[in-house]
C-alpha positions as a printed NumPy array, in Angstrom:
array([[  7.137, -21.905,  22.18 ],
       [  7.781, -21.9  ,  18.398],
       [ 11.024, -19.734,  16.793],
       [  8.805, -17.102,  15.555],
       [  6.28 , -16.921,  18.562],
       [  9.383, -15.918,  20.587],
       [ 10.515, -13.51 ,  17.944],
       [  7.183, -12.038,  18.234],
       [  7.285, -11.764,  22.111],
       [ 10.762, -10.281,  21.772],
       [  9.592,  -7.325,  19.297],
       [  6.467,  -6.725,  21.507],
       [  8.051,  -7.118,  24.708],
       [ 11.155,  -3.793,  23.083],
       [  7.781,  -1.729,  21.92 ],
       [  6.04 ,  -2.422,  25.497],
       [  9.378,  -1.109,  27.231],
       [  9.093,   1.832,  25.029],
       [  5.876,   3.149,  25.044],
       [  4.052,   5.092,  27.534],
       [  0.91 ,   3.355,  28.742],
       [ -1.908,   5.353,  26.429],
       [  0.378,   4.274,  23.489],
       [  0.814,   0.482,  24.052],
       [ -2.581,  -0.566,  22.034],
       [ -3.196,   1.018,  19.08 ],
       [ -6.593,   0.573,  17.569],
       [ -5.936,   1.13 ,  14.206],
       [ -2.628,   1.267,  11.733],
       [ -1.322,   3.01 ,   8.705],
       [  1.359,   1.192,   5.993],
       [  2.604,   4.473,   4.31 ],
       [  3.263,   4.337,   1.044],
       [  5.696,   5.833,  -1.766],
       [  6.271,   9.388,  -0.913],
       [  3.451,   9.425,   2.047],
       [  5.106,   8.991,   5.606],
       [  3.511,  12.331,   6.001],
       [  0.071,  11.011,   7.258],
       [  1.975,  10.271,  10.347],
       [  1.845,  14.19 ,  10.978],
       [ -1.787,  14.315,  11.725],
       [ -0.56 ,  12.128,  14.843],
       [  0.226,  13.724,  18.512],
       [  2.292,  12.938,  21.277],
       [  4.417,  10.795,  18.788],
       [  6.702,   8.364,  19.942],
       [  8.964,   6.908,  16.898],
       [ 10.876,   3.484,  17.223],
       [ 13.427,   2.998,  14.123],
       [ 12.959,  -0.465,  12.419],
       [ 16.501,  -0.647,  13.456],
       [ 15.51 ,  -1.556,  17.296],
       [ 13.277,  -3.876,  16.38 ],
       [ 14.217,  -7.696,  16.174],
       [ 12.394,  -9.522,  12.796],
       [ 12.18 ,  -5.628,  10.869],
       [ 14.114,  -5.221,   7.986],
       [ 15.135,  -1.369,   6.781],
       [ 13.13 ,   0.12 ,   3.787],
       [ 15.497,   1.081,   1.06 ],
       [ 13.319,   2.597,  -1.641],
       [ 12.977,   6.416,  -1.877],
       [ 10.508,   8.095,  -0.289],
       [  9.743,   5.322,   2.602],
       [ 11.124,   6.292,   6.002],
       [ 12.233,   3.084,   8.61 ],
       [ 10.5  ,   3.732,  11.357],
       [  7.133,   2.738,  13.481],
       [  5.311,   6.151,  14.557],
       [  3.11 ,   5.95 ,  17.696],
       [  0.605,   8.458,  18.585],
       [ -2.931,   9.87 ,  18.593],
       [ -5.275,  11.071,  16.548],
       [ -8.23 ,  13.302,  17.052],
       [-10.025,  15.047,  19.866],
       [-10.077,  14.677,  22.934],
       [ -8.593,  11.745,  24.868],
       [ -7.564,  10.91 ,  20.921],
       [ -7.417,   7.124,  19.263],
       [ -3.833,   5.181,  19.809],
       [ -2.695,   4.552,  16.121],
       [  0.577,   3.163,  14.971],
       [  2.379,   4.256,  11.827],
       [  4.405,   2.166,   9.204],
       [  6.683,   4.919,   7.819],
       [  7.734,   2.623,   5.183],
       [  7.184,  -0.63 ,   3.994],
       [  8.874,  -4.071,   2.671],
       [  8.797,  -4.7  ,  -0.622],
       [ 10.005,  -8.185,  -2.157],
       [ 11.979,  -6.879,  -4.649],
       [ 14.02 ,  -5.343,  -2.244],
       [ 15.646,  -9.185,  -1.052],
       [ 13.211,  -8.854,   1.569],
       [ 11.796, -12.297,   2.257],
       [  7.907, -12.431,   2.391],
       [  7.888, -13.831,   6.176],
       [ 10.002, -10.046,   6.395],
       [  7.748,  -7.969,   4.489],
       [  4.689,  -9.498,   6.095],
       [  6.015,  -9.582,  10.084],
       [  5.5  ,  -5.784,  10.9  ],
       [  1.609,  -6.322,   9.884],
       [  1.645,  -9.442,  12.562],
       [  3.334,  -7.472,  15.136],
       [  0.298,  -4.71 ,  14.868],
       [ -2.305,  -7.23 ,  15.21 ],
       [ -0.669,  -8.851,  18.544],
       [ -0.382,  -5.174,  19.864],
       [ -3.894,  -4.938,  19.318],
       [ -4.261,  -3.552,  15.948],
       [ -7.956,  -4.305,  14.489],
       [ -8.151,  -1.471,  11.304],
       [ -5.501,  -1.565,   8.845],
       [ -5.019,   1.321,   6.382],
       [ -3.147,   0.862,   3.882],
       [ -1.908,   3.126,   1.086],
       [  0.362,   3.102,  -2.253],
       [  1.282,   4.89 ,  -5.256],
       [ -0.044,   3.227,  -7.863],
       [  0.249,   3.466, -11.725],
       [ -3.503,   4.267, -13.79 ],
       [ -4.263,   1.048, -16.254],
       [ -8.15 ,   2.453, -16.007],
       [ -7.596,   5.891, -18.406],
       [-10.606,   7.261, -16.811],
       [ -8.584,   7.678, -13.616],
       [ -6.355,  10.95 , -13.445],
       [ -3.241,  11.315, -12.027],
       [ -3.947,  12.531,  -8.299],
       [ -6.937,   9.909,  -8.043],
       [ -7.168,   7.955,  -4.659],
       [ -8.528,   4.338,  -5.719],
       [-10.322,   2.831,  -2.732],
       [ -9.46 ,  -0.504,  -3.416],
       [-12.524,  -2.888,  -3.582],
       [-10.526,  -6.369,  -5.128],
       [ -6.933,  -7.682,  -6.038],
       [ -5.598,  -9.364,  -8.542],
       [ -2.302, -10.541,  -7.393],
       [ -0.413, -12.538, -10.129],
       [  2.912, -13.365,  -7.769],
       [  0.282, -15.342,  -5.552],
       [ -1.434, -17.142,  -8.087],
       [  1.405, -18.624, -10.221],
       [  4.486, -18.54 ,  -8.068],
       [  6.146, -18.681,  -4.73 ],
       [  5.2  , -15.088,  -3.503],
       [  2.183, -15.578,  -1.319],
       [  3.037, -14.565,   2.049],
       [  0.631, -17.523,   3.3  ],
       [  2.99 , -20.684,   2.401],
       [  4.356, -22.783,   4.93 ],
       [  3.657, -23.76 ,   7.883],
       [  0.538, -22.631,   9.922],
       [  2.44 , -19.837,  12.505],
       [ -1.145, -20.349,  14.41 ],
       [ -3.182, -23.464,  14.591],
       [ -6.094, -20.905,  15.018],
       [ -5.279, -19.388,  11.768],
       [ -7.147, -21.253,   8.511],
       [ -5.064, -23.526,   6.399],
       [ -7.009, -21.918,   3.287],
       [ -8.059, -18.294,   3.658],
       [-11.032, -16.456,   1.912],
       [-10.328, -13.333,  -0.008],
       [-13.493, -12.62 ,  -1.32 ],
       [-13.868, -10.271,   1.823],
       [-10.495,  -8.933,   1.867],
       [-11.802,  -5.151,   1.444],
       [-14.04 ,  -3.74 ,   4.523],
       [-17.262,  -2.342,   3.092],
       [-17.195,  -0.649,   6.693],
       [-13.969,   0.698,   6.515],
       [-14.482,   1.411,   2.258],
       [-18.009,   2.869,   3.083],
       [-16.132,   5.708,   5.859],
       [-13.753,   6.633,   3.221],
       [-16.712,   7.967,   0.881],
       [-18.007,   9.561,   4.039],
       [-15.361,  10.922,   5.399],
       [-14.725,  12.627,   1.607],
       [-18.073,  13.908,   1.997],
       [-17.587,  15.496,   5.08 ],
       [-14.298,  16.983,   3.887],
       [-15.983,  18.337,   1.379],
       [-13.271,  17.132,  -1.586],
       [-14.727,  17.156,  -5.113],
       [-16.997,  13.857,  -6.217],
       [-13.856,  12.417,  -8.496],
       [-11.671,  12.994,  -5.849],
       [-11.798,   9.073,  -5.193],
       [-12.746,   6.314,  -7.127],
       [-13.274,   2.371,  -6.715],
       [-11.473,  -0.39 ,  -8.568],
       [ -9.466,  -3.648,  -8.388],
       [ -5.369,  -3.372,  -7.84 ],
       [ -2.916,  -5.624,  -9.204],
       [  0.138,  -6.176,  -7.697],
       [  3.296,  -6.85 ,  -9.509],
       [  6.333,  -8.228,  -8.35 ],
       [  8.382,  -5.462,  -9.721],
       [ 10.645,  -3.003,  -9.565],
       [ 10.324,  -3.086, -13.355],
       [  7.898,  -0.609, -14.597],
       [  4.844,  -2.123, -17.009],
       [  5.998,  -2.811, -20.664],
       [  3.192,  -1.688, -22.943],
       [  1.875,  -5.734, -23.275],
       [  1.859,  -6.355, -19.772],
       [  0.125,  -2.784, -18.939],
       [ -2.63 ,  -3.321, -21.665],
       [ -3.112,  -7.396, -20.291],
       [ -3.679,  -6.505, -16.84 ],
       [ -6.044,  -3.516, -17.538],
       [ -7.734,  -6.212, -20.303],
       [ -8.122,  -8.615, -17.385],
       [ -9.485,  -6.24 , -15.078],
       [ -7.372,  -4.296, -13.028],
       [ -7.45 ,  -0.25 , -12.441],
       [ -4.552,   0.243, -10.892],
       [ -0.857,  -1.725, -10.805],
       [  1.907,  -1.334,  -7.918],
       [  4.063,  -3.418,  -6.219],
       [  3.042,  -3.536,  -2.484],
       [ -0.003,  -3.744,  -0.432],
       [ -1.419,  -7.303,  -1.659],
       [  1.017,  -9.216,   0.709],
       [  0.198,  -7.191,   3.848],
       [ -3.534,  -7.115,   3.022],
       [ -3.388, -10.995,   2.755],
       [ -1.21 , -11.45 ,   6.166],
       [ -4.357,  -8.789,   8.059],
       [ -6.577, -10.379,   6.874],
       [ -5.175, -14.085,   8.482],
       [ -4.716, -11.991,  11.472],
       [ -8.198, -10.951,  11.657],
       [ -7.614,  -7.246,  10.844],
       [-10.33 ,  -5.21 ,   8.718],
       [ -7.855,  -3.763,   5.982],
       [ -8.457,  -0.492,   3.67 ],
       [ -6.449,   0.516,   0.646],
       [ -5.892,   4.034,  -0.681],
       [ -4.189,   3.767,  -3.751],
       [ -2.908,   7.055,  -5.3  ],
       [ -2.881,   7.184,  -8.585],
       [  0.706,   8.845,  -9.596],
       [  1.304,   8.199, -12.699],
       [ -0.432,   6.389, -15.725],
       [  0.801,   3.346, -17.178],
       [  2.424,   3.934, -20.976],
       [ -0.153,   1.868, -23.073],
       [ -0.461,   3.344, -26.305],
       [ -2.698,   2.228, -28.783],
       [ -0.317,   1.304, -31.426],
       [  3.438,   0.336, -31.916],
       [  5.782,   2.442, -34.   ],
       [  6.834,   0.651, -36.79 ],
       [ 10.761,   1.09 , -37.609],
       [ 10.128,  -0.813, -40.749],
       [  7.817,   1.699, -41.999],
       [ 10.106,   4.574, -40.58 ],
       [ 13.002,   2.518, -42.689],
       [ 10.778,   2.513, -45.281],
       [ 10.123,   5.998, -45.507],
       [ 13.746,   7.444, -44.467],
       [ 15.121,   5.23 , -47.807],
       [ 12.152,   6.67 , -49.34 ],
       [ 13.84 ,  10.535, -48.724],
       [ 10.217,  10.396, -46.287],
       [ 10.954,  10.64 , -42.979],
       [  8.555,  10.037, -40.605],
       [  8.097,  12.737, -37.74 ],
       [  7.624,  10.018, -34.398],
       [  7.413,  11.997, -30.78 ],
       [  9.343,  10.389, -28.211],
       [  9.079,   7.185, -26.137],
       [  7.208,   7.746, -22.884],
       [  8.763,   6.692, -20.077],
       [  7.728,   6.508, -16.224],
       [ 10.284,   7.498, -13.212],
       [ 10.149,   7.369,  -9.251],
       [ 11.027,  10.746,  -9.447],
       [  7.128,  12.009, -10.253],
       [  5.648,   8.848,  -8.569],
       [  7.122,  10.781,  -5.312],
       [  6.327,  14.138,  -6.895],
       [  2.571,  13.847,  -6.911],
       [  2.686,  11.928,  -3.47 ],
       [  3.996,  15.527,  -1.975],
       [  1.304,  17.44 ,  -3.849],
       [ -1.356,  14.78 ,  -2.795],
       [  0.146,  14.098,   0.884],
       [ -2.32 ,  17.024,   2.58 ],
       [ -5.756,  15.468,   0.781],
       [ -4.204,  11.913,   2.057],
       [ -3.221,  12.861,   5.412],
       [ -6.571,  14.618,   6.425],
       [ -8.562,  11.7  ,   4.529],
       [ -7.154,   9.095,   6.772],
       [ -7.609,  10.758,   9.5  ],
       [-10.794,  11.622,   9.407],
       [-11.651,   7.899,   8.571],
       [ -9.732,   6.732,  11.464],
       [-11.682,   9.71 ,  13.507],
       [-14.928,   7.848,  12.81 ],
       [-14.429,   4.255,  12.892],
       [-16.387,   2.819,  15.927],
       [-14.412,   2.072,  19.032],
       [-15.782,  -1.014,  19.583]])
């Protein structure tokens, strides 16, 4: 047996001790994002197990992600076993990829076969408000196309896995079709939710204004720096995956530069020129419209997870 395949066995092997029987085989899971570990609340009977027990977790570090996996149940009756990411890895924490990626693995060998996974996300796409959940229909993922940041190099971990994987399919039309329906049913307003491709970013640097307006001129709605990497490692795992993708903030793309030469210009002139300030973007009101947004999310997710099939 390989390094990792016993690493695995070890981390399932601490969750099996841990876990009462109707809580050992989740069906589906949840990778909160930014300011989100709320949708863990529409769980019952919760059982939490700190990252810190686990061998192969790391410990989220970013504001507004909690380190912890949150067992439990959701819906009536005899209720659906779900696990709960209350925060994720992100690269530009340190964490290695093989890090970030290895709590999505451990779901799948527990059974996982529904991912959800949501973010806070900055708006390239100015016809999507702040408050908008993008159901994510396509990536664009520059790490993985021109450097070392795609969770699948290396070594197969599985000789059943494929040594090139398709990604045209990455986003369930299932799971992406429920989410409409399940918006329906909870009767939230028609631009509520939207579609449209995410980019992922290595980060933690916010956009400049060049990089904001070539990734929205090359396609992509919506920027953040998760979510690709675990969507790639479900998907190798044989998971259906789902993103949500909260729109928090829009990326600062104006339309023109200030010019300090004019404003030189003018000021020898005896002209000044009136200029309003630079726009900026903080973490502070990513996580601030994640708490006004948590309630739609939380009952949103769980009514998709409510109506997925069981088999």
């Amino acid at each position: 047996m390989s390094g990792s395949s016993l690493l695995f066995s070890s981390t399932i092997d601490q969750l099996t001790s841990t876990l009462p029987e109707p809580l050992r085989k989740p069906r589906v899971g949840i990778v909160c994002g930014s300011g989100l570990s709320t949708l863990a609340d529409s769980l019952r009977d919760v059982v939490k197990v700190p990252y810190d027990d686990l061998e192969g977790f790391g410990n989220s570090t970013v504001e507004g992600h909690k380190s912890a996996l949150a067992f439990g149940l959701i819906g009536p009756g005899e209720g659906i076993p779900v696990v709960a990411m209350l925060g994720r890895f992100h690269t530009y924490e340190g964490h290695k990829l093989s890090t970030v990626v290895y709590p999505i693995r451990v779901l799948a060998k527990l059974g996982v076969k529904n991912l959800l996974v949501t973010n806070a996300s900055g708006g390239l796409n100015p016809k999507l408000a702040v408050g908008t959940i993008v159901v994510v229909q396509d990536h664009l993922a520059l790490p993985n196309l021109t450097g070392y940041l795609n969770p699948l190099f290396g070594p197969l971990l599985s000789p059943e896995y494929p040594r090139f994987l398709p990604l045209s399919d990455a986003y369930s039309v299932r799971l992406r079709r429920l989410a409409f329906l399940a918006a329906n049913e909870l009767q939230l307003p028609d631009d509520a939710l939207a579609e449209g491709v995410y980019a992922w970013v290595s980060g933690p640097t916010y956009e400049t204004p060049a990089e904001g307006r070539f990734l929205r001129s090359i396609g992509a709605d919506v920027v953040g720096m998760s979510t690709v990497p675990e969507a790639v490692a479900a998907r190798e795992e044989g998971m259906e995956v789902m993103v949500l993708s909260l729109v928090t903030n829009p990326v600062i793309i104006p339309a023109t530069y200030r010019s300090i030469k004019e404003e030189v210009k003018a000021e020898l002139a005896g002209k000044p020129l009136d200029q309003a300030p630079l726009e900026t973007v903080s973490h502070d009101e990513v996580l601030v419209v994640g708490k006004q947004k948590a309630e739609v999310m939380k009952n949103l997710v769980a009514k998709i997870i409510e109506t997925i099939p069981r088999d």
